[in-house]
N, C-alpha and C positions, 0 to 999 in steps of 0.2 A: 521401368521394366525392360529388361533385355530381351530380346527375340532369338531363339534357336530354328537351325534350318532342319528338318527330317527329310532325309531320302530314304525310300524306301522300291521295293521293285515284288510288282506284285502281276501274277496272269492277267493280260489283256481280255479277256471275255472277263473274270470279276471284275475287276476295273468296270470294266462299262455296264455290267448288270448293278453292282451298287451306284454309279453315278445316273441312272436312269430312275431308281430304287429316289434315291436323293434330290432330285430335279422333281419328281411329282411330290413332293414335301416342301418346295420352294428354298431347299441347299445346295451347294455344291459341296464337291466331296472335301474338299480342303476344310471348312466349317465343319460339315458331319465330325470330322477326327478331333476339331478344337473342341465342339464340344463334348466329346466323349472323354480326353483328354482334364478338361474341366472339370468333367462331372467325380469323376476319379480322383483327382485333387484334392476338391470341397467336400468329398464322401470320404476319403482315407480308406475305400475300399473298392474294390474292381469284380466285374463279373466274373473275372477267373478265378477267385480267391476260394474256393471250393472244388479245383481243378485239379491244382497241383500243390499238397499235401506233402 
């Protein structure tokens, strides 16, 4: 399995409100996205899929 890099640039106050959000769940924010990332994958479908139509 090959590894891809994501950059992305997101507001400093989200940023630290979901990594605080993610720290009392025992994640860091980098995992939270792998696994949402996963989950999306192995489901073939995403919470947005009802969004934009």
């Amino acid at each position: 399995m090959s590894e891809k890099l994501i950059q992305l640039r997101i507001d400093g106050e989200l940023k630290d409100s979901a990594d605080e959000i993610f720290k009392k769940q025992g994640l860091s924010t980098q995992t939270a996205i792998k696994i949402f990332l996963t989950q999306v994958a192995n489901s073939g479908t995403s919470p947005f899929d009802n969004i934009f139509i």
